[in-house]
PDB file with one MODEL, atoms N, CA, C and O in Angstrom:
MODEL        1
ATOM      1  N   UNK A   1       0.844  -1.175   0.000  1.00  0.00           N
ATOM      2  CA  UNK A   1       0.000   0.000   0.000  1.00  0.00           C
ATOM      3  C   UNK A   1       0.891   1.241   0.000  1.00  0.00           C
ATOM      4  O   UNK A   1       1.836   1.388   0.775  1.00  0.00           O
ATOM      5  N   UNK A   2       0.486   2.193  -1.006  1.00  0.00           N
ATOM      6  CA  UNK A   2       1.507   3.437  -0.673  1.00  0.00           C
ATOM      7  C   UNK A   2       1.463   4.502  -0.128  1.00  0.00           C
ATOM      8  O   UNK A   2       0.243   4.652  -0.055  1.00  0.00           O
ATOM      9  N   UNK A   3       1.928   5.432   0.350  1.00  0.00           N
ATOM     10  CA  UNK A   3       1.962   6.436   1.346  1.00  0.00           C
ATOM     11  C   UNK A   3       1.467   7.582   0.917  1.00  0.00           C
ATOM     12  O   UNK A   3       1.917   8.360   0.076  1.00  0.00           O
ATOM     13  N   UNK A   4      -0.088   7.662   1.953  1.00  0.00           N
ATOM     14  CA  UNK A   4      -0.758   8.429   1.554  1.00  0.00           C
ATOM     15  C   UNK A   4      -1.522   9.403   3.287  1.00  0.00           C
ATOM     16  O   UNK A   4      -2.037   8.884   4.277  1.00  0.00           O
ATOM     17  N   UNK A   5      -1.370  10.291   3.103  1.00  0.00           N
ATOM     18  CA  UNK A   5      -1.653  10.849   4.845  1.00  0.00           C
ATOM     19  C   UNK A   5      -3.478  10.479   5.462  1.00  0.00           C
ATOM     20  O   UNK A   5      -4.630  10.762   5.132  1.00  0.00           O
ATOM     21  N   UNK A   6      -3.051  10.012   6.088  1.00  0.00           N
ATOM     22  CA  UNK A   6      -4.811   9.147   7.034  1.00  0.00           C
ATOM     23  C   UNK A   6      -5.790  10.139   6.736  1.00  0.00           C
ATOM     24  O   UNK A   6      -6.805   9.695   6.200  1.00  0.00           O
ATOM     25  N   UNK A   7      -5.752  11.330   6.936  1.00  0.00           N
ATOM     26  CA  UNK A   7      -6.754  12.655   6.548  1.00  0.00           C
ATOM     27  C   UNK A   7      -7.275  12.780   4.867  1.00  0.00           C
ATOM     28  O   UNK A   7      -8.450  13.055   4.621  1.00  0.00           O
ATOM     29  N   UNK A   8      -6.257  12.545   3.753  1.00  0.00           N
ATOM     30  CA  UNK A   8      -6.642  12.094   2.791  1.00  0.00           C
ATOM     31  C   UNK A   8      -7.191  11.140   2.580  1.00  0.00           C
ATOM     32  O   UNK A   8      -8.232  11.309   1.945  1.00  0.00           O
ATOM     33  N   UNK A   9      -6.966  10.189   2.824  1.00  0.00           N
ATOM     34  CA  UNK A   9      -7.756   8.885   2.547  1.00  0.00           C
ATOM     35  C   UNK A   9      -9.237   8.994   3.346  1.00  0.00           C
ATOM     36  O   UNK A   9     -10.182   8.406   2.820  1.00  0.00           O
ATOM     37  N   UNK A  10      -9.431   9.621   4.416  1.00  0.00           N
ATOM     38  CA  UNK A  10     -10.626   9.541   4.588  1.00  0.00           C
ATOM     39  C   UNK A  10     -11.848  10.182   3.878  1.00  0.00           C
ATOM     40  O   UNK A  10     -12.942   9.728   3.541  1.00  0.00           O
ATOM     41  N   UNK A  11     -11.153  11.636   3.754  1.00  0.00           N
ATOM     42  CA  UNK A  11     -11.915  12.650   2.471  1.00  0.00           C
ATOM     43  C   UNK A  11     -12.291  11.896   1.327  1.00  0.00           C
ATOM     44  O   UNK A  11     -13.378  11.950   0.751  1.00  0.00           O
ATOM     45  N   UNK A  12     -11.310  11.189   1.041  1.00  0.00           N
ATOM     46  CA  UNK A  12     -11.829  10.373  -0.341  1.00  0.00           C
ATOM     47  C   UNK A  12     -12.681   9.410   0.361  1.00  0.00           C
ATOM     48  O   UNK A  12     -13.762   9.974   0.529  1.00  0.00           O
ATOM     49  N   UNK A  13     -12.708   8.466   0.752  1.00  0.00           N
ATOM     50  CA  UNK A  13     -13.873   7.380   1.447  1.00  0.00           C
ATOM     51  C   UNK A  13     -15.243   8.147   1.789  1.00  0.00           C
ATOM     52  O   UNK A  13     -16.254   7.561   1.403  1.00  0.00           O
ATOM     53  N   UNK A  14     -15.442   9.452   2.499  1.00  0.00           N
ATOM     54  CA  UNK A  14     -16.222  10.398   2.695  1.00  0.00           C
ATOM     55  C   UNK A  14     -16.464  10.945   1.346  1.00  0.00           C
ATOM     56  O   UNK A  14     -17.579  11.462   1.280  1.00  0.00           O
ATOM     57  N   UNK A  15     -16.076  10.979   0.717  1.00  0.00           N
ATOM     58  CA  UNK A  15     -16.781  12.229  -1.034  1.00  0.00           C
ATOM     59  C   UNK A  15     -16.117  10.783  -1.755  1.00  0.00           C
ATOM     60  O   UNK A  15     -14.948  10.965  -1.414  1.00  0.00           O
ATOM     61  N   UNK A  16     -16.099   9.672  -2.407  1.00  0.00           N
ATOM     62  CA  UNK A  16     -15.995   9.209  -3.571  1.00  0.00           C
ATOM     63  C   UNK A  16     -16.095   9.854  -5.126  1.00  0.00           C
ATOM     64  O   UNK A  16     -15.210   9.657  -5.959  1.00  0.00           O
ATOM     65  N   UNK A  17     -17.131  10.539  -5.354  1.00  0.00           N
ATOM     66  CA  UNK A  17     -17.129  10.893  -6.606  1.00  0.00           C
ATOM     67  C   UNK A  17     -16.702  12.246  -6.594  1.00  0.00           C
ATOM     68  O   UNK A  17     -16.912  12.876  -7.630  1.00  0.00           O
ATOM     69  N   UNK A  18     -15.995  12.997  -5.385  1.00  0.00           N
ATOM     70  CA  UNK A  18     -15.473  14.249  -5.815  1.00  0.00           C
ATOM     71  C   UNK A  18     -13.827  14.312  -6.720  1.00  0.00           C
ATOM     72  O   UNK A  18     -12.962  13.440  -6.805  1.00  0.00           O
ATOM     73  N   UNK A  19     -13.867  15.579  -7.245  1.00  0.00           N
ATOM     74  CA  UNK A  19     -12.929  15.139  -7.988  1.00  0.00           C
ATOM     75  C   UNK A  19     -11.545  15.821  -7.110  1.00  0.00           C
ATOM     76  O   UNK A  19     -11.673  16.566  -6.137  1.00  0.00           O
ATOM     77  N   UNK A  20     -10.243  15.387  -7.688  1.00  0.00           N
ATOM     78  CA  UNK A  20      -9.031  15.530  -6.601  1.00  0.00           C
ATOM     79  C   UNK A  20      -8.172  15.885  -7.431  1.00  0.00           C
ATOM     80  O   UNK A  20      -8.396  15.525  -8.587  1.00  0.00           O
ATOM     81  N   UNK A  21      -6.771  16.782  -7.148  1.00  0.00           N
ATOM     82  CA  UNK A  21      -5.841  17.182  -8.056  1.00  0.00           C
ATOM     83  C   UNK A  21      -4.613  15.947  -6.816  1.00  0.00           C
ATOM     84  O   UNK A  21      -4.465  15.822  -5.601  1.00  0.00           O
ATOM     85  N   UNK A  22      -4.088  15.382  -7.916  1.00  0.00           N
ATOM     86  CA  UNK A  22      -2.745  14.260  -6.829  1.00  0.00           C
ATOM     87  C   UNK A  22      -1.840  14.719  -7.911  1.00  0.00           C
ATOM     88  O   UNK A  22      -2.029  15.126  -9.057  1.00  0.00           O
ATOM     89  N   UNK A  23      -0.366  14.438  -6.866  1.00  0.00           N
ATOM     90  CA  UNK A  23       0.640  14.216  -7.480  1.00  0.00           C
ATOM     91  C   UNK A  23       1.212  12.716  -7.171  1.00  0.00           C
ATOM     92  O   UNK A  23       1.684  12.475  -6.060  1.00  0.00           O
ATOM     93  N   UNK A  24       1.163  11.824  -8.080  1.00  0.00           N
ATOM     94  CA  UNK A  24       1.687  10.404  -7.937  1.00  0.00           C
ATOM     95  C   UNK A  24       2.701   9.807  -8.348  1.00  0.00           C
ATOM     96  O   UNK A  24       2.947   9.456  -9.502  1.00  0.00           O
ATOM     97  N   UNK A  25       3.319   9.675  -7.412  1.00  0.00           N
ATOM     98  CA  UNK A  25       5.318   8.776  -7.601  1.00  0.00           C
ATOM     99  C   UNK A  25       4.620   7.445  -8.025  1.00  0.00           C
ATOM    100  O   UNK A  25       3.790   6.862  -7.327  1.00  0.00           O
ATOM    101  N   UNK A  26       5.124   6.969  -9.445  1.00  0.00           N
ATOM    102  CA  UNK A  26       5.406   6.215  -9.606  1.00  0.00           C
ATOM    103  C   UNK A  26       6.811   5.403  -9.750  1.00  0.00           C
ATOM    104  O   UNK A  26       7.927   5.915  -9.665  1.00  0.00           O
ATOM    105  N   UNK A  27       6.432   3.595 -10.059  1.00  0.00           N
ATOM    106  CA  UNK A  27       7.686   2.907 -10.293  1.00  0.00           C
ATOM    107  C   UNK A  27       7.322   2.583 -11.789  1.00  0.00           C
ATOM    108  O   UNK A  27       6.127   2.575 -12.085  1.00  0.00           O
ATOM    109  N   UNK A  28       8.504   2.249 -13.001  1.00  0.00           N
ATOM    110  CA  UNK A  28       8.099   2.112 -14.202  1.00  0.00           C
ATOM    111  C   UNK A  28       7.887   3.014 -14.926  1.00  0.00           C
ATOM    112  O   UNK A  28       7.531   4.132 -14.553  1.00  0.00           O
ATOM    113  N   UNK A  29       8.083   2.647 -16.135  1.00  0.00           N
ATOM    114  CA  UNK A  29       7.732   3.944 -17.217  1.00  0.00           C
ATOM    115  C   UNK A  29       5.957   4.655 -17.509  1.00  0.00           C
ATOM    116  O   UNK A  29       4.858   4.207 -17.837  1.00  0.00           O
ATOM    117  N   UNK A  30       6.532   5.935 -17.166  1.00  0.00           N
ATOM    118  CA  UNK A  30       5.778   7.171 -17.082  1.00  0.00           C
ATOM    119  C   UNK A  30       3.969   6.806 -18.088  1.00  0.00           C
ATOM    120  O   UNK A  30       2.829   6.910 -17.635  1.00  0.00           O
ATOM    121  N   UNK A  31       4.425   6.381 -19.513  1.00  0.00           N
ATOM    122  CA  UNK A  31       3.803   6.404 -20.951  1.00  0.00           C
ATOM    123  C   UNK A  31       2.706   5.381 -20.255  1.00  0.00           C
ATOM    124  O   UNK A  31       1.522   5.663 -20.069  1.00  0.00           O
ATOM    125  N   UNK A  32       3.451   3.932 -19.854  1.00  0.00           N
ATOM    126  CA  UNK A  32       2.261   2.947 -19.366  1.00  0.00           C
ATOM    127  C   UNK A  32       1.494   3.473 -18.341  1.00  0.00           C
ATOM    128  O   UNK A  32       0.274   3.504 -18.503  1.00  0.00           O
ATOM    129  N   UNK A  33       2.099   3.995 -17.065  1.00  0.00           N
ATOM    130  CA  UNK A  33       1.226   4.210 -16.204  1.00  0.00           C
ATOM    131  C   UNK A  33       0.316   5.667 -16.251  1.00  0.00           C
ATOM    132  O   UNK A  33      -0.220   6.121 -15.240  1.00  0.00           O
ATOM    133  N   UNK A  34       0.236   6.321 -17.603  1.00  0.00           N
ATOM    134  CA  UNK A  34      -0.474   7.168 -17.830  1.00  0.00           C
ATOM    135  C   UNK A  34      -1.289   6.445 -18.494  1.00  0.00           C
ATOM    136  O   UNK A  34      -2.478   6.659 -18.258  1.00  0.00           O
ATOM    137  N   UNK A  35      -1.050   5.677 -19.229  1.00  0.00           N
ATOM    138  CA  UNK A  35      -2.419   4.909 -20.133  1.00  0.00           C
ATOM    139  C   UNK A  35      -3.165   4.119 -19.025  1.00  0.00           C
ATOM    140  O   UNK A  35      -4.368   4.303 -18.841  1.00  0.00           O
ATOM    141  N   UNK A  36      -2.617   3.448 -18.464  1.00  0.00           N
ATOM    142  CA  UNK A  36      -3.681   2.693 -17.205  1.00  0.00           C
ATOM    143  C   UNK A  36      -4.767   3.648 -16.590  1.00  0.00           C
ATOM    144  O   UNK A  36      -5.971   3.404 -16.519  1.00  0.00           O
ATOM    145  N   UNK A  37      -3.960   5.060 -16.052  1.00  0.00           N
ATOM    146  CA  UNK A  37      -4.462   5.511 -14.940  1.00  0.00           C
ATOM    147  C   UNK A  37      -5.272   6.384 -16.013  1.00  0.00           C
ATOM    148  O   UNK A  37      -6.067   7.078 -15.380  1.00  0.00           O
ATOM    149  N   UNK A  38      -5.377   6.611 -17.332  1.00  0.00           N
ATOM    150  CA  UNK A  38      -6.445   7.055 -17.859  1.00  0.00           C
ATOM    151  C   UNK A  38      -7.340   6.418 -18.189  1.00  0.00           C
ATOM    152  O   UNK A  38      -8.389   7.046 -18.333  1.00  0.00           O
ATOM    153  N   UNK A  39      -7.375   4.821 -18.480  1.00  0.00           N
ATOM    154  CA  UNK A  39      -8.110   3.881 -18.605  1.00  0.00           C
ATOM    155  C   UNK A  39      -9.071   3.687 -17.354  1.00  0.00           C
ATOM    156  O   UNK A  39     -10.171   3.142 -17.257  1.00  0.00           O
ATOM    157  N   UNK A  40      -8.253   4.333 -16.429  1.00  0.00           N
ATOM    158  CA  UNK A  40      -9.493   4.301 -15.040  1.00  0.00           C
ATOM    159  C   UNK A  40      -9.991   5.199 -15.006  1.00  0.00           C
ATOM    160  O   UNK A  40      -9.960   5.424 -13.796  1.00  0.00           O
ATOM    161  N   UNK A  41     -10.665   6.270 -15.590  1.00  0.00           N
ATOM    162  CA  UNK A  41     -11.296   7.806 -15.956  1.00  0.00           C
ATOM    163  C   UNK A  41     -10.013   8.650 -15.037  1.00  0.00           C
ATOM    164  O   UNK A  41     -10.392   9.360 -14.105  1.00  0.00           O
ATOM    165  N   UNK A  42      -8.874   8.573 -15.257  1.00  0.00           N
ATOM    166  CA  UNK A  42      -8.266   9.689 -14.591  1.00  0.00           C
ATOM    167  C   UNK A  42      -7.991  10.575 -15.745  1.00  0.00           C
ATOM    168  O   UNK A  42      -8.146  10.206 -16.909  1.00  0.00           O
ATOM    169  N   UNK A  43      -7.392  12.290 -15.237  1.00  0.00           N
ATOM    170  CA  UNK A  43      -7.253  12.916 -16.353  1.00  0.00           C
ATOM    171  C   UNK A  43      -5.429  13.236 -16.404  1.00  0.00           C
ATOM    172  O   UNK A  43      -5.022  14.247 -15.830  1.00  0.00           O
ATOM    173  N   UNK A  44      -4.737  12.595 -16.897  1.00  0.00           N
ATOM    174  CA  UNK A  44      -3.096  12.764 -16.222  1.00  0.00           C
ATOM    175  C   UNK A  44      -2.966  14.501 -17.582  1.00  0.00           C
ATOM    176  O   UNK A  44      -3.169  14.834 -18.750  1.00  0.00           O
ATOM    177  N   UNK A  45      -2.381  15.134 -15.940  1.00  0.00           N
ATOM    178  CA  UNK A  45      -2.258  16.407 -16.688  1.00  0.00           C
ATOM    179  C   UNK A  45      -0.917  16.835 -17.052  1.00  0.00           C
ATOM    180  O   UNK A  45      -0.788  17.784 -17.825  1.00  0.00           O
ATOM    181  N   UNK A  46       0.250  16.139 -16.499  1.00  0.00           N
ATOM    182  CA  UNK A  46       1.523  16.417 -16.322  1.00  0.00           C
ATOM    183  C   UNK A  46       2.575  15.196 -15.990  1.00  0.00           C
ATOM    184  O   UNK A  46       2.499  14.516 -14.966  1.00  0.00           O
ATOM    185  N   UNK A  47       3.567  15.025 -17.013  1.00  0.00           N
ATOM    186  CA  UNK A  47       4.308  13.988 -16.134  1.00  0.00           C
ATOM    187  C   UNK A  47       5.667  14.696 -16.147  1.00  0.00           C
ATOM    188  O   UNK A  47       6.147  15.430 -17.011  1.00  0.00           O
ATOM    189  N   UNK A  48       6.250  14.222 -14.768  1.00  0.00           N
ATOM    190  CA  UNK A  48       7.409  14.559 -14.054  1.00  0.00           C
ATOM    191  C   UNK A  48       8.668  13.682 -14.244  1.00  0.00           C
ATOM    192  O   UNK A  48       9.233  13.247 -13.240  1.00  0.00           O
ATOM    193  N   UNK A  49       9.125  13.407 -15.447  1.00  0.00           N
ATOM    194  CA  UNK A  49      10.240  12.613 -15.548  1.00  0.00           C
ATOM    195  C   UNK A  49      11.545  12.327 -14.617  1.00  0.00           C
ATOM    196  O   UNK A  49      12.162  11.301 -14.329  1.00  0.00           O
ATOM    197  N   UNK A  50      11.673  13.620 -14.298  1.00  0.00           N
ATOM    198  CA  UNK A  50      12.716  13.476 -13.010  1.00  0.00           C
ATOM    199  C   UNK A  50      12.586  12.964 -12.088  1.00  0.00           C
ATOM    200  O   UNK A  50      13.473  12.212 -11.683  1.00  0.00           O
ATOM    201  N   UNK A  51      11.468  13.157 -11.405  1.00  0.00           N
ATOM    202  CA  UNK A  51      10.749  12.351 -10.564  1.00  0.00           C
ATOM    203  C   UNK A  51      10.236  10.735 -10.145  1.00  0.00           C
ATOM    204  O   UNK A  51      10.112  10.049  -9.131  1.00  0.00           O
ATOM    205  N   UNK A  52       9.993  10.601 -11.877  1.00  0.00           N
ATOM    206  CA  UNK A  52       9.042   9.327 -11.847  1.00  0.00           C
ATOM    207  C   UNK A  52       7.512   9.763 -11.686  1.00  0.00           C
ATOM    208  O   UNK A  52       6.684   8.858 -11.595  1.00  0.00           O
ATOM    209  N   UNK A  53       6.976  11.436 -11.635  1.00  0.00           N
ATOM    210  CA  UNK A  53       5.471  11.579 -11.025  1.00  0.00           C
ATOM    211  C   UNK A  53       4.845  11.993 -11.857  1.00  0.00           C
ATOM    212  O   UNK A  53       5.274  12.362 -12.950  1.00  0.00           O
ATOM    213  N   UNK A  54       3.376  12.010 -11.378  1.00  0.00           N
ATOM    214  CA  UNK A  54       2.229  12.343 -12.487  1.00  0.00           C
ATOM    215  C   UNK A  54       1.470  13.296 -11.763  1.00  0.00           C
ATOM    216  O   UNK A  54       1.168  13.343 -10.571  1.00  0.00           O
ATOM    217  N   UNK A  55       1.277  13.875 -12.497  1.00  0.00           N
ATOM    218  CA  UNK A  55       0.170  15.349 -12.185  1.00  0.00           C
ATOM    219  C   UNK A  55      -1.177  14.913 -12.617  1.00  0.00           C
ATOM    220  O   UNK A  55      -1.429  14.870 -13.821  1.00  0.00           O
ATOM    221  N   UNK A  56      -2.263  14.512 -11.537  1.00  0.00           N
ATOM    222  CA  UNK A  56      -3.894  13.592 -12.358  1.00  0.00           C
ATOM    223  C   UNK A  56      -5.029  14.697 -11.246  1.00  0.00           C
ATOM    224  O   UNK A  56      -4.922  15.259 -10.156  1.00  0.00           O
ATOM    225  N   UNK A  57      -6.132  14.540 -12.372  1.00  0.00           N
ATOM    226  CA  UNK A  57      -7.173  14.446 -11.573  1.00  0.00           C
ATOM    227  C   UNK A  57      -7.875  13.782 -11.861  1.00  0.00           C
ATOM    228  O   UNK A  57      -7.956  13.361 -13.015  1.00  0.00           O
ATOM    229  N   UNK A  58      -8.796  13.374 -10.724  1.00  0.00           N
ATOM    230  CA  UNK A  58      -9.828  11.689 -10.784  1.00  0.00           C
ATOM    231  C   UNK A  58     -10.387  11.649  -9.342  1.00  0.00           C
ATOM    232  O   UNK A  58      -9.807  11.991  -8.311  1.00  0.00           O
ATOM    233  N   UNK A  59     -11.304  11.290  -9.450  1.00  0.00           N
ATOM    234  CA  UNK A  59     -12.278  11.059  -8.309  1.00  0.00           C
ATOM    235  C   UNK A  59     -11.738  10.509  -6.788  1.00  0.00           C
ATOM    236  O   UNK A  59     -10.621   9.997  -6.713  1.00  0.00           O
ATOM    237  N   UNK A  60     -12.164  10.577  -6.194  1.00  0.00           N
ATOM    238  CA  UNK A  60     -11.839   9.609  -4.784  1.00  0.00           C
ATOM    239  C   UNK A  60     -11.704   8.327  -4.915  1.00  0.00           C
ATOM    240  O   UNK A  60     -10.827   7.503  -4.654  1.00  0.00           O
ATOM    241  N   UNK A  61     -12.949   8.317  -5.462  1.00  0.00           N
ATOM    242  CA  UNK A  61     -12.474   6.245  -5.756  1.00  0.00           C
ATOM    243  C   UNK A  61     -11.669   6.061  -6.187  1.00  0.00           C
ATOM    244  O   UNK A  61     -10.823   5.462  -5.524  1.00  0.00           O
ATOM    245  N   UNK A  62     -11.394   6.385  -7.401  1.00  0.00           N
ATOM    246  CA  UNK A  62      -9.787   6.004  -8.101  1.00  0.00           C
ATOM    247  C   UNK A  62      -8.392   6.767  -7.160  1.00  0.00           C
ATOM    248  O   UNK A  62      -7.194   6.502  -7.252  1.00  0.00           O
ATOM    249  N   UNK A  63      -8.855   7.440  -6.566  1.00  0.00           N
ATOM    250  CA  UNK A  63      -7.128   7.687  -5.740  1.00  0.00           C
ATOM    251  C   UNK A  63      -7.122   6.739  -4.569  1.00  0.00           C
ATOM    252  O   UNK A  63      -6.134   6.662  -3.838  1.00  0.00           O
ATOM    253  N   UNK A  64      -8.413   5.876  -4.339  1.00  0.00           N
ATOM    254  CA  UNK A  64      -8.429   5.213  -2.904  1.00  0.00           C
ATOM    255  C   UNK A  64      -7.963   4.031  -3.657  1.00  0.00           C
ATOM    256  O   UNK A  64      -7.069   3.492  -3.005  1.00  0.00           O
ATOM    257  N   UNK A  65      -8.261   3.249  -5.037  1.00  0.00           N
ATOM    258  CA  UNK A  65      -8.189   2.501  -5.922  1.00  0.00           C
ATOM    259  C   UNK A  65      -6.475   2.774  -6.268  1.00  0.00           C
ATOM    260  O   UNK A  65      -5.956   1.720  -6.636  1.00  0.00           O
ATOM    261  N   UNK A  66      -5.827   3.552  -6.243  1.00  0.00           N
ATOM    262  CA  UNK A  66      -4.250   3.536  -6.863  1.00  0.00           C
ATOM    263  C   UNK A  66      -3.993   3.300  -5.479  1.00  0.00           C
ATOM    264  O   UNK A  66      -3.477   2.186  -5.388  1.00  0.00           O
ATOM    265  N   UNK A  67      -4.141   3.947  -4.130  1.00  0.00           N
ATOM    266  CA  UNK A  67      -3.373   3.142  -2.954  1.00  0.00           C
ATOM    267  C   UNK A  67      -2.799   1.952  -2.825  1.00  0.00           C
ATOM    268  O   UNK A  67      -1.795   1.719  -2.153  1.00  0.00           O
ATOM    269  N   UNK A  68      -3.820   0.686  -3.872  1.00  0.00           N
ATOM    270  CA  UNK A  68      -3.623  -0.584  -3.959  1.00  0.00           C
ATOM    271  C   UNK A  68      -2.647  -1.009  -4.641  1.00  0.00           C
ATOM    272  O   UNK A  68      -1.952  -1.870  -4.102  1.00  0.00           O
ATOM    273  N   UNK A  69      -2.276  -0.545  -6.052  1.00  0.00           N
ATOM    274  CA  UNK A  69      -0.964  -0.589  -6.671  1.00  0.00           C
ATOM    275  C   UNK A  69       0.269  -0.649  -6.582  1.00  0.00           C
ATOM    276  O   UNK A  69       1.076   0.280  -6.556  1.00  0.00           O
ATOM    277  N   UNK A  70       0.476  -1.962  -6.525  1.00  0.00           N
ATOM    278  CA  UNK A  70       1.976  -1.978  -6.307  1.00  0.00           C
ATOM    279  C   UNK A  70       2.933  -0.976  -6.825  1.00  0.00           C
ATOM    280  O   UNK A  70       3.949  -0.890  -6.136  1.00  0.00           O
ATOM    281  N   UNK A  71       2.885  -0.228  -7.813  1.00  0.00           N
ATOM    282  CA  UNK A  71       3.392   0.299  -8.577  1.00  0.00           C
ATOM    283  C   UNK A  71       3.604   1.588  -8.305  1.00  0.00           C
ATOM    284  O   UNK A  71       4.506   2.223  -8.851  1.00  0.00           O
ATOM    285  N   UNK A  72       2.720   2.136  -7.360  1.00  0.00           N
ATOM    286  CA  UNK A  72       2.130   3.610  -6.861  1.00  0.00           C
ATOM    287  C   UNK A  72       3.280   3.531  -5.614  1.00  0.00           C
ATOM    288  O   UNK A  72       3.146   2.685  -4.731  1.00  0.00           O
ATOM    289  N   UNK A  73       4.341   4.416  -5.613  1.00  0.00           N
ATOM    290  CA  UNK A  73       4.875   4.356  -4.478  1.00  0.00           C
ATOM    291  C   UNK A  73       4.321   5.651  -3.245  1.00  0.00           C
ATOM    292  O   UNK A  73       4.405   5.558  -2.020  1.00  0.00           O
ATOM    293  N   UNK A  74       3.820   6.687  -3.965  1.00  0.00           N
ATOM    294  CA  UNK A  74       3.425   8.097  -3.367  1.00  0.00           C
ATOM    295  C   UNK A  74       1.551   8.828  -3.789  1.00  0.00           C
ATOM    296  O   UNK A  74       0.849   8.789  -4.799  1.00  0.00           O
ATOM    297  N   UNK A  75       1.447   9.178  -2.969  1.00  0.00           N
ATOM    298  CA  UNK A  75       0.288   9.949  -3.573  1.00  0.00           C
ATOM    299  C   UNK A  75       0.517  11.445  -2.598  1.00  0.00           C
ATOM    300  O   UNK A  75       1.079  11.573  -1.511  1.00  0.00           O
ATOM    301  N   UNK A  76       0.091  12.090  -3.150  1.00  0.00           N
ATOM    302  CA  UNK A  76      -0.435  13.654  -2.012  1.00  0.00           C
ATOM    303  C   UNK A  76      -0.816  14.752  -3.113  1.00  0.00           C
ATOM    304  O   UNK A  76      -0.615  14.772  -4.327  1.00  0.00           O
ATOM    305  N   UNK A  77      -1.392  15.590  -2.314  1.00  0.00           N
ATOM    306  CA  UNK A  77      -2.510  16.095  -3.071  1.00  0.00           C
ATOM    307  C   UNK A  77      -1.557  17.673  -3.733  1.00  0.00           C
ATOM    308  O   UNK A  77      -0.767  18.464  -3.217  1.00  0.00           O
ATOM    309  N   UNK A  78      -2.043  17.555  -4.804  1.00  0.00           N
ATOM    310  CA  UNK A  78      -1.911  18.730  -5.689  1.00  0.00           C
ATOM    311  C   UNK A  78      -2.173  19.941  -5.898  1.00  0.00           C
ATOM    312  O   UNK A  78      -2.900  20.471  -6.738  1.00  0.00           O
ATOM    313  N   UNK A  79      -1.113  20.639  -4.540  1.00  0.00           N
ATOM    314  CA  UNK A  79      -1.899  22.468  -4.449  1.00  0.00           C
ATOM    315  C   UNK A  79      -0.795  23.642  -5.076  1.00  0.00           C
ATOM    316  O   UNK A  79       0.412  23.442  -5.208  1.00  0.00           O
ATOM    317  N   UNK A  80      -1.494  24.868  -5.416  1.00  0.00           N
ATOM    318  CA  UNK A  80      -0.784  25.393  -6.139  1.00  0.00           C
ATOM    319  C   UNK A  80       0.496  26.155  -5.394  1.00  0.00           C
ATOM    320  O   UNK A  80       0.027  26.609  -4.350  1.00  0.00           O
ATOM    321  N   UNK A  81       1.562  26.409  -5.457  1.00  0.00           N
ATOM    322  CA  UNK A  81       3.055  26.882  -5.231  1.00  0.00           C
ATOM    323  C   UNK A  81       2.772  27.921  -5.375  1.00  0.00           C
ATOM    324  O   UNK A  81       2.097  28.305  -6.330  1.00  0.00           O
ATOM    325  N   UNK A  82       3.382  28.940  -4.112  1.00  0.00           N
ATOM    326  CA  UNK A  82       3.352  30.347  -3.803  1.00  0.00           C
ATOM    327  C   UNK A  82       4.891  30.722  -3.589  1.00  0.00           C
ATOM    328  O   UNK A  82       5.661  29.988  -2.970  1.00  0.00           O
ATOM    329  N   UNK A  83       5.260  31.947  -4.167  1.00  0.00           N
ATOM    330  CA  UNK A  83       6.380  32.438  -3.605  1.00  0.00           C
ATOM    331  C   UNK A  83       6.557  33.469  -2.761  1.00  0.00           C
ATOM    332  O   UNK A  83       5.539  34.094  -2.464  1.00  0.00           O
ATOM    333  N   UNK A  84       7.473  33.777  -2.344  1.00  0.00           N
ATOM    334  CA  UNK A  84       7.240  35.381  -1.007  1.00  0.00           C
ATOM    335  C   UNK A  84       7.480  36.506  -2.069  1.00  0.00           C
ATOM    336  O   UNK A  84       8.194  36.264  -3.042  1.00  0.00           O
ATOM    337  N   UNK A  85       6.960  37.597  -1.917  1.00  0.00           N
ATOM    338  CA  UNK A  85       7.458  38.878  -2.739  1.00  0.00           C
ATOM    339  C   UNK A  85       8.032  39.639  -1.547  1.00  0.00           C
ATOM    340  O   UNK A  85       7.910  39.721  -0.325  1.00  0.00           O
ATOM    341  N   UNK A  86       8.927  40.301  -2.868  1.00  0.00           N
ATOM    342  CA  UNK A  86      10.066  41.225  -2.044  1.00  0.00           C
ATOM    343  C   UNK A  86       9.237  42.968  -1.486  1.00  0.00           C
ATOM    344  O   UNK A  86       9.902  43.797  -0.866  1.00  0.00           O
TER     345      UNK A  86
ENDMDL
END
């Protein structure tokens, strides 16, 4: 199972069909595990080669559904980056 914070996972179990922005570490090449995880109605918006990660959005079920994946080493949720001004 991969590492995902207890507060997330419940939101998703609580809202199933809401939709979620994740960022997901994968293991394996990027190309397959974007075709899978779109084959499960996800929408992969970004992949992170350096990383190994994917930028998706997709419902609760399917992010409670990739927890199970061997393959899924990371999940956490996808918020937008702020910088300080001078």
């Amino acid at each position: 199972m991969s590492n995902v914070r207890s507060e997330l996972r419940k939101e998703w179990l609580e809202h199933p069909r809401k939709k979620v922005d994740l960022i997901v570490r994968v293991k394996g090449d990027l190309d397959e595990r974007s075709a899978t995880l779109v084959g499960r109605g996800a929408e992969v918006r970004y992949r992170f080669r350096l990383t190994g990660s994917l930028a998706l959005r997709c419902t609760g079920r399917v992010a409670l559904a990739l927890l199970e994946e061997p393959w899924v080493e990371r999940v956490e949720p996808d918020r937008p980056v702020k910088a300080l001004r001078r």
